[in-house]
C-alpha positions as semicolon CSV with decimal commas, in nm:
position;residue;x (nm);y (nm);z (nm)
1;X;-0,269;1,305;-1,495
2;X;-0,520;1,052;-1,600
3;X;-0,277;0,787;-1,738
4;X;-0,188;0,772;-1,357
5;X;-0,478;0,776;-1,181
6;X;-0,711;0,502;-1,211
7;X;-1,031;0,570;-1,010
8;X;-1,284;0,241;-0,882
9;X;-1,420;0,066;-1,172
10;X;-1,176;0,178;-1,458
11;X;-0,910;-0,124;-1,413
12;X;-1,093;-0,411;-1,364
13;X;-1,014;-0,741;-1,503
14;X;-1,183;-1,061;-1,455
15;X;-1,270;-1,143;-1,094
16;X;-1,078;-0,808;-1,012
17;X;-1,227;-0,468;-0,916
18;X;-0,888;-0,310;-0,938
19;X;-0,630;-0,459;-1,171
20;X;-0,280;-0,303;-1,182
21;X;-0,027;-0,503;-1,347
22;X;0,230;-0,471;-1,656
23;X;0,002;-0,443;-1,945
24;X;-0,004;-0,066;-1,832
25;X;0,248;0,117;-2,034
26;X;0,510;0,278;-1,886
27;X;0,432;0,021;-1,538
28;X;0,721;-0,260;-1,511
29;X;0,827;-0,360;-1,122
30;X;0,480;-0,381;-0,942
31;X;0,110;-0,518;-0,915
32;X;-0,214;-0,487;-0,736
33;X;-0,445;-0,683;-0,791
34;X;-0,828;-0,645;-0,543
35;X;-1,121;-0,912;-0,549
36;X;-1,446;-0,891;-0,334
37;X;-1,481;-1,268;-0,250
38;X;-1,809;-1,450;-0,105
39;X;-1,760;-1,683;0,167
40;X;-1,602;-1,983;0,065
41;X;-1,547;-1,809;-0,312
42;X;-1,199;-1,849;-0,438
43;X;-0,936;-1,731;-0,680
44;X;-0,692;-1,921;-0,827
45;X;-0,362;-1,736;-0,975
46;X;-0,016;-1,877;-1,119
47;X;0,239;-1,670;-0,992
48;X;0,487;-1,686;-1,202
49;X;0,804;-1,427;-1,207
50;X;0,587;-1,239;-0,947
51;X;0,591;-1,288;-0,566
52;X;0,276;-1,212;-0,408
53;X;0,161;-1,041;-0,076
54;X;-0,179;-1,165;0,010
55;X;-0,339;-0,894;0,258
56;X;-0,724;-0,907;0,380
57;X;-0,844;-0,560;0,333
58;X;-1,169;-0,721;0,535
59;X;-1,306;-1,073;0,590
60;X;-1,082;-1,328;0,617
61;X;-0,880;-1,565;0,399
62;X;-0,711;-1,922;0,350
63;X;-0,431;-1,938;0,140
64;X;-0,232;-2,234;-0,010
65;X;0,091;-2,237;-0,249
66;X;0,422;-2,403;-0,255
67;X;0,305;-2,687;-0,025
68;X;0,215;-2,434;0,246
69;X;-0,165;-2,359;0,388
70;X;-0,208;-2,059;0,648
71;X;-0,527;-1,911;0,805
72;X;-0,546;-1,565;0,788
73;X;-0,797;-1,469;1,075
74;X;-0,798;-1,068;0,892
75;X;-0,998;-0,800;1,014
76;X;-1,364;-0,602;1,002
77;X;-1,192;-0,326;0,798
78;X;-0,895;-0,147;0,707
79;X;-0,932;0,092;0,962
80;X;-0,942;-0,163;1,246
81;X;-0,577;-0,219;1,306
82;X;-0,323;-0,415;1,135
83;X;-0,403;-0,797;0,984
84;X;-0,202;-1,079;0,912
85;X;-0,066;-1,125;0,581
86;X;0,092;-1,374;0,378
87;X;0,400;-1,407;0,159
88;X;0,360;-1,633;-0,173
89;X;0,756;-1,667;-0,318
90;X;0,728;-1,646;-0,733
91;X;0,678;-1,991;-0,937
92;X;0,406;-2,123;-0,745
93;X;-0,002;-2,168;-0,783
94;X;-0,170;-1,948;-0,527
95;X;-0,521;-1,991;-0,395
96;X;-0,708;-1,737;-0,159
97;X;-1,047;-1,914;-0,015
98;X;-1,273;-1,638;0,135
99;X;-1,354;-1,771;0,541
100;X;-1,613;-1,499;0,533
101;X;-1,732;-1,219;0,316
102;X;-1,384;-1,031;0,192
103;X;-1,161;-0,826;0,019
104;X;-0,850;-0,942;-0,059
105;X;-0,545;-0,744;-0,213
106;X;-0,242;-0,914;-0,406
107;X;0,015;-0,706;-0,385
108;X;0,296;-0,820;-0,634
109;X;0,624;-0,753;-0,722
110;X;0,858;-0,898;-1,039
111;X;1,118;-1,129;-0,840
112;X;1,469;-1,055;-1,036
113;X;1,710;-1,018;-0,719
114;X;1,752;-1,383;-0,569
115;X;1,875;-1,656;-0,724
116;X;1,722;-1,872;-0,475
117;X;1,352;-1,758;-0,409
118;X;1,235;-1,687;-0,058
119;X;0,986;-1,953;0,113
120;X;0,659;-1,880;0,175
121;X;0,574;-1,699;0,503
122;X;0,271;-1,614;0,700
123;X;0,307;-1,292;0,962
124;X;0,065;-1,287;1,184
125;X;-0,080;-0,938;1,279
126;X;0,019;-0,923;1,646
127;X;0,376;-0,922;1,457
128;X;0,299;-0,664;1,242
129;X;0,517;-0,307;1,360
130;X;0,321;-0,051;1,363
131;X;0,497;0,282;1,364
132;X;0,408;0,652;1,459
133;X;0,523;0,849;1,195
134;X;0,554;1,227;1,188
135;X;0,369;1,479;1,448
136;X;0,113;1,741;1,499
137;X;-0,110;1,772;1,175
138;X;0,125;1,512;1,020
139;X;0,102;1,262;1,231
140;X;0,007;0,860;1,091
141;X;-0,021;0,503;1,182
142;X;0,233;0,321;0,945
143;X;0,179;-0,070;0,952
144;X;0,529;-0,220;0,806
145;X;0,449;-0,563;0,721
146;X;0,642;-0,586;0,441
147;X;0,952;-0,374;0,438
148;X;1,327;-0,528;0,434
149;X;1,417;-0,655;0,813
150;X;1,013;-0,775;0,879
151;X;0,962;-0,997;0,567
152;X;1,193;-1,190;0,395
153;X;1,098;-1,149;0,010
154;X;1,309;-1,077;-0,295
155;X;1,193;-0,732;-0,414
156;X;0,868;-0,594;-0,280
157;X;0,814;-0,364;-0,027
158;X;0,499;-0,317;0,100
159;X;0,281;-0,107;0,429
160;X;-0,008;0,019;0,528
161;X;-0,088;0,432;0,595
162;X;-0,366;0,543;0,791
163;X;-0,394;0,938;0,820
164;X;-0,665;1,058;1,075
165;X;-0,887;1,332;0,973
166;X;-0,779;1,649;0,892
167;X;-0,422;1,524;0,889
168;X;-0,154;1,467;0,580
169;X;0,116;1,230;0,525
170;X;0,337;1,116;0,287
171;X;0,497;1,454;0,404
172;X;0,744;1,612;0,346
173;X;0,696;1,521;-0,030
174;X;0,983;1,288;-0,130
175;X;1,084;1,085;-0,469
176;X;1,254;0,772;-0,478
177;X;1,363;0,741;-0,853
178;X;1,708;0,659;-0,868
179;X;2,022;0,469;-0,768
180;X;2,220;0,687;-0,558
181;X;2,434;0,441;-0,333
182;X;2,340;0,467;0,019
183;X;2,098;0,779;-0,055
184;X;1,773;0,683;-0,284
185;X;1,666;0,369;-0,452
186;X;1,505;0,378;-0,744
187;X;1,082;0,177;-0,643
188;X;0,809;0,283;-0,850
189;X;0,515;0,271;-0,605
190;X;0,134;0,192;-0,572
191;X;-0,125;0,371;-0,372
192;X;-0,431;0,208;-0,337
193;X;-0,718;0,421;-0,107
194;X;-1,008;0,375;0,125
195;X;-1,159;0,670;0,253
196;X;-1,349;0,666;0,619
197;X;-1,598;0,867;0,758
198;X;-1,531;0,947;1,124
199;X;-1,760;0,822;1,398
200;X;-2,107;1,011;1,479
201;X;-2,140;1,130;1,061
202;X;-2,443;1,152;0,907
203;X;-2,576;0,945;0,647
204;X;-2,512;1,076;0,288
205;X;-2,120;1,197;0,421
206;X;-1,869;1,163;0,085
207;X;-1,523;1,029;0,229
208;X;-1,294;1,186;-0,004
209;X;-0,899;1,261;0,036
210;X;-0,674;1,396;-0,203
211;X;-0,315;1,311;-0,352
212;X;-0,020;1,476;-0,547
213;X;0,260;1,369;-0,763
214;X;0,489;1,640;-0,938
215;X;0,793;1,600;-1,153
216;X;1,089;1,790;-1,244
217;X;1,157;1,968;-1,572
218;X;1,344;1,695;-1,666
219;X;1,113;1,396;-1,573
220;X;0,775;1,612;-1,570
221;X;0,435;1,438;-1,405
222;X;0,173;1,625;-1,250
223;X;-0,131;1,492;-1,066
224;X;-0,378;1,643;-0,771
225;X;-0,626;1,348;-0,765
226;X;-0,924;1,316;-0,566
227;X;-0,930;1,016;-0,393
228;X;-1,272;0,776;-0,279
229;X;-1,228;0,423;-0,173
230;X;-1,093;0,190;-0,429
231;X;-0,902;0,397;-0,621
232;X;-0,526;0,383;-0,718
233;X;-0,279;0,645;-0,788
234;X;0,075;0,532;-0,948
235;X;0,363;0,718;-0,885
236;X;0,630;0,587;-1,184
237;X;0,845;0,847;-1,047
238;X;0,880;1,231;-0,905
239;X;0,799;1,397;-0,578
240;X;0,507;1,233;-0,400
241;X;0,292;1,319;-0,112
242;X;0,107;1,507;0,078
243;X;-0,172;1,250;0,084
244;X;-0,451;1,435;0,231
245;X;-0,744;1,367;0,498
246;X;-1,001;1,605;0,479
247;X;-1,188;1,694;0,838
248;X;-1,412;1,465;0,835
249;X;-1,278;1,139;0,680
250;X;-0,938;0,932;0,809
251;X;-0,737;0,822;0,468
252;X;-0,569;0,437;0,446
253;X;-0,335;0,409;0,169
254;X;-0,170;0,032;0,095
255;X;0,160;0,115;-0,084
256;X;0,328;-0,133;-0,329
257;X;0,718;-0,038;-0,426
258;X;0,991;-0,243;-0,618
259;X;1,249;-0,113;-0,839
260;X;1,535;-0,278;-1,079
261;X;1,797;-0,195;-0,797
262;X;2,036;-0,510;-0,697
263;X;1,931;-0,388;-0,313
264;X;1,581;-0,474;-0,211
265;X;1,531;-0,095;0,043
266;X;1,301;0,187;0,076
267;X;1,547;0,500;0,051
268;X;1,392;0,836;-0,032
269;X;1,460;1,164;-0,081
270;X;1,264;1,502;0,033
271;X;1,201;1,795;-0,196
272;X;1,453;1,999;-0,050
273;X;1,194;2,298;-0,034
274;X;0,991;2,114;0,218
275;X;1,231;1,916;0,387
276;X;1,233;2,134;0,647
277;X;0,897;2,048;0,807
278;X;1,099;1,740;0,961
279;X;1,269;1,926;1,215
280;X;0,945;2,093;1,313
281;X;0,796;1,791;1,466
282;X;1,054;1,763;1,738
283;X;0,848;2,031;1,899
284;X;0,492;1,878;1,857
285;X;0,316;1,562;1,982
286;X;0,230;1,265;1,820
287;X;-0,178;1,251;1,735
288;X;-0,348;1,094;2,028
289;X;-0,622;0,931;1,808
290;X;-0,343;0,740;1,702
291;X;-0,269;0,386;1,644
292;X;-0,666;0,367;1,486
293;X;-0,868;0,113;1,567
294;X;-1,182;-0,068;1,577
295;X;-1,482;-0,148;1,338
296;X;-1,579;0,123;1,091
């Protein structure tokens, strides 16, 4: 369990709070990389084989590579709706300069696919699809601004989750560890965490959420991790999910996925013991605290 949990604080590097990158055994498609910037701080990175989504977790960002400059206007907080994002193709020098006090994630991804990269792109949020997945108790606000047929990129896959309190999602738990044609791609996957109290709690409240990853007897892996802001949970393979929002204290997850497949999609498969949830929905309403938004 620990080699795949990595709670705030234990993977820094550098000017990094949270550094997730190859020099992890075991880790090979994806990165994450966080930095808590001043105003008008900034950090400079080569790119190299990696293509880069740059995504304001707060505050506000300008970022230049490959000839290109774009504002990114961001947001108070990860819990006040989506933000715009930008995409920095691999082979390029990328520079994120802080507008205002912020946190900036680089979400990466080895580029192997393309022969030609993709350019660099900037998506504003009002672009961003937001999607209502699931219902009842399992209803979430899923912000695709990096899945195939939104952003043009050569292997990553990226969203944001945000579970409202005493909901779970990633759920029905699901794997997505090999190439079956048409069925499930084979992504390992990031989840990075911040944890919210809801409106009205007290001072001295402990946002906390929970996450679980299980194997098979064949590829074993078992983690129950509890989960504060800043800390990532990597999911090399197996059955993932239910990410878990206590009462209390709404859950946003970024996820990071890329794989060694020639296709660049997000196919899954659900643990065929729990699958059956799914069809349970059709009889339940979405959450109505849902899409979340506004300052936390």
């Amino acid at each position: 369990m620990n080699r795949w949990v990595r709670p705030y604080g234990t993977a820094a590097d550098g000017p990094f709070e949270v550094s997730i990158t190859g020099a992890i055994e075991g880790w090979r498609h994806t990165s994450l990389r966080v930095a808590t910037l001043a105003a008008g701080e900034e950090l400079r990175l080569p790119t190299g084989d990696t293509e880069i989504i740059v995504v304001p977790l707060y505050g506000g960002a300008e970022v230049t590579a490959a000839g290109h400059r774009a504002r990114l206007a961001g947001r108070d907080s990860v819990f006040a709706g989506p933000t715009d994002i930008a995409y920095v193709p691999p082979g390029t020098d990328l520079t994120v300069r802080a507008t205002a006090p912020a946190r900036i994630a680089l979400c990466g991804a080895r580029a192997a696919k393309r022969r030609t990269p993709p350019q660099f792109s900037h998506l504003k949020a009002a672009d961003v699809p937001v999607e209502l997945r699931g219902a009842g108790q399992a209803s979430r606000e899923v912000r695709n601004f990096g899945i195939p047929g939104v952003l043009d990129a050569d292997s990553i896959i990226a969203c944001e989750v945000v579970t409202p309190a005493g909901n779970w999602s990633s759920y029905p738990p699901h794997k997505h560890d090999e190439e079956r044609d048409g069925v499930e791609t084979e992504l390992e996957e990031i989840y990075y965490f911040e944890v919210g109290p809801e409106p009205g709690a007290p001072d001295g409240a402990d946002p906390v959420g929970y996450h679980r990853v299980y194997g098979t007897a064949e590829r074993p892996i078992d983690v129950l991790a509890e989960v504060r802001s800043g800390d990532v949970v990597l999911v090399p393979h197996g059955w993932h999910g239910p990410a878990m929002a206590p009462p209390g204290y709404d859950l946003y997850y970024l996820n990071v996925m890329a794989g060694p497949g020639a296709t660049r999609a997000w196919l899954i498969c659900d643990d065929p013991a729990h699958a059956w949830v799914r069809r349970s929905w059709a009889g339940q309403d979405v959450d109505p605290r849902l899409p979340i938004g506004g300052s936390r």
